[in-house]
N, C-alpha and C positions, 0 to 999 in steps of 0.2 A: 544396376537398375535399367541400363539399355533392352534387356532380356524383359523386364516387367512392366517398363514405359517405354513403346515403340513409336510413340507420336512425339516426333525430336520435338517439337514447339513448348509441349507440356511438361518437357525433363526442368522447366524454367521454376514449376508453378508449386512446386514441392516447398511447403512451409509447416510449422509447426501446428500440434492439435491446440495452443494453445491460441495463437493467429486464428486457426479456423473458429475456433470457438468463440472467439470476438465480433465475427460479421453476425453471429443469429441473435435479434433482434428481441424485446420482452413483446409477445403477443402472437409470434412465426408460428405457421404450421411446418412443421417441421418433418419431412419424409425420412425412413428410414431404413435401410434393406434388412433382411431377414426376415427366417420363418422357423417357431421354434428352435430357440436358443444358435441356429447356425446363420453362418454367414450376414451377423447380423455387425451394424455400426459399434463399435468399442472404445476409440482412444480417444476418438472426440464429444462422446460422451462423457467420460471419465474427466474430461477439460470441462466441460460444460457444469459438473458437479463442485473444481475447485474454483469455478468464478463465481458459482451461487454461494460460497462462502465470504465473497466481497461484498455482492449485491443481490437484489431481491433479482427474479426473474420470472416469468412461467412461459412454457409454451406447450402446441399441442403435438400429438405425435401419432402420427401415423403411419403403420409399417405394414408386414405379411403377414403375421401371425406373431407368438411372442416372443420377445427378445434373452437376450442374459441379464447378469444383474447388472452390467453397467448400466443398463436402459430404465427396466422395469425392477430392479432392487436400488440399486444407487442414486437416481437421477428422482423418484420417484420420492424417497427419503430424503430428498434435500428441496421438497416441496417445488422443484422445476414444471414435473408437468400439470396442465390444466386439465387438459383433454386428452385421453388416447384411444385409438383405433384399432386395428377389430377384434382382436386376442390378447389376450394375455396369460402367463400360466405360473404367476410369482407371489409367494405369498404377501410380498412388501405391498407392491401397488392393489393387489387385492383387498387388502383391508384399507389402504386409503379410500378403495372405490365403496367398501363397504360402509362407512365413514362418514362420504359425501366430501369428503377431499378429492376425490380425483373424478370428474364426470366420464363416461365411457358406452362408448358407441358400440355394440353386438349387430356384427353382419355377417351373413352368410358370404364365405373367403371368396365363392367365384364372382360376386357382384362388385368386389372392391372395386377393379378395373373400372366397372362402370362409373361408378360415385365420381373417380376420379377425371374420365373421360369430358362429361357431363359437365362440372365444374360444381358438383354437389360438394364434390371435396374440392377443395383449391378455393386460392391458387396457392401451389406448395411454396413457398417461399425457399428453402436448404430443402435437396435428396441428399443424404449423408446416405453413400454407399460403400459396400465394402467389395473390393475387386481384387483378382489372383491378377491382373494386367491389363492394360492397356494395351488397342492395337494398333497396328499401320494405320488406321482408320479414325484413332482418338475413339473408338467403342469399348465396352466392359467388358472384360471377362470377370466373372460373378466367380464365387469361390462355392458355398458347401449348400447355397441357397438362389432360389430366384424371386419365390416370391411375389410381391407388387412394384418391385423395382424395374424391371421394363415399363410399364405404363408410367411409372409416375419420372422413371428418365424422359420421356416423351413433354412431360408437361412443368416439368420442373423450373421454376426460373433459374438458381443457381442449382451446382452440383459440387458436393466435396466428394472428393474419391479418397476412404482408407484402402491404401493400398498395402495391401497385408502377406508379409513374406512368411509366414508358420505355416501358409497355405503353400502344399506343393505346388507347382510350374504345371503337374502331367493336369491337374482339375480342366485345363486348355480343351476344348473339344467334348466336353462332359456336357455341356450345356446346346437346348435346341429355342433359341427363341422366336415365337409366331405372337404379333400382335395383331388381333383380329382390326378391322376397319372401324367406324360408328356405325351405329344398330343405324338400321334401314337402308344399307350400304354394303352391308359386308357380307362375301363371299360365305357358302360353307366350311367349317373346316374340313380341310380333306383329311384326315387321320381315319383309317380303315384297323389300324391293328396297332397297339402297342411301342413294337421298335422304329417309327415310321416318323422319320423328320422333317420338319414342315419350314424352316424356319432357318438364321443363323448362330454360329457359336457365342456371339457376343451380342451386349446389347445396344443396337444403333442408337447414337446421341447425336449433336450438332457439341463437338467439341470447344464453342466458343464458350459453354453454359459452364464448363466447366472452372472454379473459382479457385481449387486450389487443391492437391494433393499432400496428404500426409502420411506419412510411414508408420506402418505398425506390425507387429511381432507376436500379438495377443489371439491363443488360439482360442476355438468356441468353447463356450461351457460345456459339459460333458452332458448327459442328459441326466433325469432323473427317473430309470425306469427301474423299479423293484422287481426283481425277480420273480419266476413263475411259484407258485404253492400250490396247494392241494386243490384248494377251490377253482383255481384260475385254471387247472389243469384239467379239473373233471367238465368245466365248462369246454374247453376247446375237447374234450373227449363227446360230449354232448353234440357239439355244433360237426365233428366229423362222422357220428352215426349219423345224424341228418344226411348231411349232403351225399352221404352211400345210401341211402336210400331214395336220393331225390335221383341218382345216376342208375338204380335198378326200375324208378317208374320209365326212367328215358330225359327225362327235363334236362339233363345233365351230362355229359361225358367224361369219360376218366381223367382229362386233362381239365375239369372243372371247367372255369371261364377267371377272367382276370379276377385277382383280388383285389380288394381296399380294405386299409385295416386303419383307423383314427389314431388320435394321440390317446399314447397313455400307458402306463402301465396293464391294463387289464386286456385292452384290444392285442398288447403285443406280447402278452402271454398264450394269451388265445393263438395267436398267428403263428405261435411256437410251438403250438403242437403237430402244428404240420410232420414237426421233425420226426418222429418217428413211425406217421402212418406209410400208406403205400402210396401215394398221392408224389406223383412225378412231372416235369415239363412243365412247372406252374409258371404263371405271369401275374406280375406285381402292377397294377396301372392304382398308385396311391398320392395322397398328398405330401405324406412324409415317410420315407423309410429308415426304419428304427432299426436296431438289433437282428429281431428276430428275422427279419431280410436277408441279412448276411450271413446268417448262420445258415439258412434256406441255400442258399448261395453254395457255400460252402460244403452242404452236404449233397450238391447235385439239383437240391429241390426244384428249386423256381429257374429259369432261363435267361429271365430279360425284367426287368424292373423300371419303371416312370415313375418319378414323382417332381415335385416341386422342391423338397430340402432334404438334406439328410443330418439325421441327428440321431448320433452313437454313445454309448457308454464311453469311458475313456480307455479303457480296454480293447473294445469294438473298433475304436478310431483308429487308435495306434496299429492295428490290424489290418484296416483297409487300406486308411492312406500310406500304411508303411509298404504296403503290396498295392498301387491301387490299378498297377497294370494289369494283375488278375482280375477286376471286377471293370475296368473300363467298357470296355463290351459289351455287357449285360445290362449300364445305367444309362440312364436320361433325365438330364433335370429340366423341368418348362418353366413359365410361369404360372402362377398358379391361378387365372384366369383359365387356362389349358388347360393342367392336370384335373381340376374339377370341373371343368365345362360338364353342365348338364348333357348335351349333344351328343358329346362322346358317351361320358358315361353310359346312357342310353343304351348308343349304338353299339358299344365293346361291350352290352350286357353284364355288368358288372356283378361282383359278390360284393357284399358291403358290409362292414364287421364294424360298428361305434359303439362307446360306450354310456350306457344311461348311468343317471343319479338316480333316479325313480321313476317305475313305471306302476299307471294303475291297471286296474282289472281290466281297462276295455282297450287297452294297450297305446292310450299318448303315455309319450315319453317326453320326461323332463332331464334335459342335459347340461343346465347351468345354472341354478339357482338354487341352495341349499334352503329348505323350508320357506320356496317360496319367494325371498326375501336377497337372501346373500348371494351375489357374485362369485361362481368357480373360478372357471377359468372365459367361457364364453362359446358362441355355437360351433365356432370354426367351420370347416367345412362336412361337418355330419350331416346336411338338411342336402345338400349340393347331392351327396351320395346317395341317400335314404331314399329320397324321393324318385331317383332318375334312377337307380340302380336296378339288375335285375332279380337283387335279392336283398331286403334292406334289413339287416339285422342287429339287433342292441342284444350286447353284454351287461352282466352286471351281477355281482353277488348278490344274493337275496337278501342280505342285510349288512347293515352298516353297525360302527361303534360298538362292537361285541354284543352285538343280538340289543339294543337298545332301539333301533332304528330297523324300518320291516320296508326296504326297497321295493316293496310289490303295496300299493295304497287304494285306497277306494279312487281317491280321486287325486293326479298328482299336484304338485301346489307350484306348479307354473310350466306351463307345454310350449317345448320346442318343436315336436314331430307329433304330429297329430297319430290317431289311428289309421286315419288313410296310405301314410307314408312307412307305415310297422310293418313288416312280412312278418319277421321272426323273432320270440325274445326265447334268451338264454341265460339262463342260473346256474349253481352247480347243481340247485335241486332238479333241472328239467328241462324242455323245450316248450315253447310253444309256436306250431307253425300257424299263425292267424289268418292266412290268405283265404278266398273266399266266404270267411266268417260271418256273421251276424253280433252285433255286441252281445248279446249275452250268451253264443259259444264262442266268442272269445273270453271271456269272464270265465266261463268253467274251466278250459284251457289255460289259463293263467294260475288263479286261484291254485288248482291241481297240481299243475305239473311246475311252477314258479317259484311259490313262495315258500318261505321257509315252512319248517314243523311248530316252531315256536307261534306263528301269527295264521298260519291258514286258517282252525278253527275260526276266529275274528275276521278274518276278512269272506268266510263263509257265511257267517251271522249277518254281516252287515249286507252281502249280497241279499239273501233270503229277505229280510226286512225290506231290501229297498223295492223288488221285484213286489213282494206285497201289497208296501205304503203305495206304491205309483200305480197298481192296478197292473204288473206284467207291460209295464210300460216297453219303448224301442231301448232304452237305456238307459235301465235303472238309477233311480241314486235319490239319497235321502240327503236332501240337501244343506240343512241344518247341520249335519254328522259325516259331511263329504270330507272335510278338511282337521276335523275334530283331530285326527291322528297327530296333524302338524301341532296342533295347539298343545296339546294332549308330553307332546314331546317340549313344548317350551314350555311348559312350568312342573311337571311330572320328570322331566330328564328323559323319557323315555313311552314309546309310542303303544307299547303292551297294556290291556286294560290293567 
């Protein structure tokens, strides 16, 4: 333990998950480190699941994105939380949320910091973080994630540290943390490119906050990414004619510009086809790097990679962290105030790859609400990308539920990304690049080249009507019959006339 607790004071404070589990309080806001299923809290959750079987509790929980199932399957299932914050990607707390059992807050990931600075969030009463050590300094060393755990170390009243030995020792130095000052105060950030450190390996605390350490052994969840298929394949074949075309107008150079690829199975199938084009010397500046990162990695692709967490298949894992002195070099994990800052983004001109639920004809995209109504997962940072990025692209199959469901709509039935923030959508039926468009040449554009063969006719029909009824209107739409699909699909099973 000397090697993983370097602040002799604190080798004292090392006590069980079930002790820790006993200070948090029925009503705590409770902080939590992790982002997508890594580096996130574990054993003192799992504690916290077998005291709710004594007595009632709830509390709220606030983390980086979403957690494993100790947090967001187990703890959620044993009716602990009240409230949680700003991701989540579990089917358990999903349907609580869908429910009206679990309330839940949707924010774009780079404003967390803020909420929190502010005292919108707060005050945290438990940061329960997960740390590869402690140092000379009594600061974190964070393990496979950063997340919102820098800021909300800042402001935390108490801090529990799992201190988690499954995580290797070399994670030391993998991490850059920059906590910007308060808005009307704070410098630039100086980040000009990619591999460029602003910041320290650990995250600064006042180690007196600290309440107590606990040991633990439990590695992250593995992720849930489904492999690449036809359709995911002909899309990233789609999205890399584009961008050879956007490199022969000039917009572009053969080393592209940084990518960003979302969560998800479909974004990082997409980012998978990189593997066999001609496309060399990439850079990765993302929130999360998935699989297809390492395999980029591995076959020479990409050079240098940023993100905020990393979350692998359990194959992928065992691959890196079993090598991870091959890939040390190449990564950078920030917080994710950082890795999404608008500012950069911006400025690194970014590629920007998320993934839509449904987009309509005049190109808002809806990225979290299933007909409207139900709870996916949440915005995370797509809107952070889209909007600031130099190229803001949504994926997505042109249809859902075996052709029952037509992902291209008149009009979608709740907008995360307006059409001002749309460059490009991509199907496997097609592209559409919307930039300087007019709504209804984007409409034809969509319509065309988007939507499936099964529903184009219909969503041709409904354009022509609507451009009629409104008189050739700026943006058609027959208003009555705008959402009809969604309806159409809740009592009919299915969105086909």
């Amino acid at each position: 333990m000397e090697n993983r607790i370097r602040y002799a004071t604190l080798q004292d404070k090392v006590v069980s998950a079930e002790e820790a589990a006993s200070w948090i309080n029925d009503g705590s806001l409770v902080g939590m480190s992790g982002f997508t299923r890594a580096g996130d809290a574990k054993i003192v959750p799992l504690a916290l699941v077998e005291r709710a079987k004594k007595e009632r509790f709830q509390i709220d929980v606030f983390t980086g994105a979403s957690l494993g199932p100790e947090v967001d399957e187990k703890m959620a299932a044993a009716g602990i939380i009240r409230k949680r914050a700003p991701y989540q990607g579990d089917p358990v707390i999903r349907n609580l949320i869908n429910t009206g059992k679990v309330l839940y807050m949707d924010a774009h990931l780079s404003q967390n910091a803020e909420l929190v600075r502010t005292g919108i969030v707060g005050p945290i009463d438990y940061l329960i973080i997960e740390a590869v050590a402690i140092t000379e300094e009594g600061h974190i060393v964070p393990t496979t994630s950063v997340g919102n755990s820098a800021i909300m170390a800042q402001y935390a009243q108490n801090i529990i540290i799992e201190l988690n030995t499954s995580h290797p020792l070399d994670l030391e130095g993998l991490h850059d943390i920059y906590i910007p000052g308060d808005q009307g105060h704070r410098e630039p950030i100086p980040m000009t490119n990619i591999e460029q450190r602003l910041g320290t390996t650990a995250i600064p605390l006042d180690p007196a906050k600290i309440k107590g350490i606990v040991l633990s052994d439990i590695t992250d969840a593995p992720s849930l990414i489904v492999q690449p298929d036809a359709e995911t394949a002909q899309i990233a074949e789609h999205l890399l004619h584009f961008l050879r075309e956007e490199i022969k107008i000039g917009r572009l150079t053969e080393r592209l510009a940084p990518l960003q690829s979302g969560v998800g199975s479909v974004a990082n199938a997409v980012l998978n086809g990189f593997l066999n084009s001609e496309f060399h010397d990439l850079e990765v500046y993302s929130e999360v790097l998935q699989d297809a990162v390492f395999d980029l990695i591995d076959a020479g692709k990409v050079r240098f990679a940023s993100a905020t967490s990393i979350t692998l298949s359990k194959e992928c894992g065992d691959r890196v962290y079993g090598n991870l002195d091959n890939y040390k070099d190449k990564l950078v994990l920030r917080p994710q105030e950082i890795s999404n800052h608008p500012e950069i983004i911006r400025r690194l001109g970014l590629i920007s790859v998320n993934t839509a639920l449904e987009v309509d004809i005049y190109g808002n995209v809806n990225s979290t609400h299933v007909s409207g109504v139900k709870m996916m997962n949440g915005l995370g940072g797509s809107g952070d990308f889209a909007r600031n990025a130099r190229l803001g692209i949504f994926v997505t199959k042109s249809y859902a539920k075996g052709g029952a469901i037509s992902s291209v709509v008149p009009m979608v039935s709740h907008v995360d990304h307006t059409e001002h923030d749309v460059d490009v959508i991509v199907t496997e039926q097609g592209i559409a690049d919307l930039r300087g468009l007019a709504p209804k040449e984007r409409a034809k554009l969509i319509i065309e080249h988007c939507s499936h063969p099964d529903y184009k006719a219909q969503l041709q029909d409904y354009y022509d009507r609507a451009v009629e009824k409104t008189g050739n209107a700026q943006t058609p739409h027959i208003l009555e019959e705008a959402l009809s699909w969604h309806t159409r699909l809740a009592t009919d099973k299915t969105m086909k006339k």
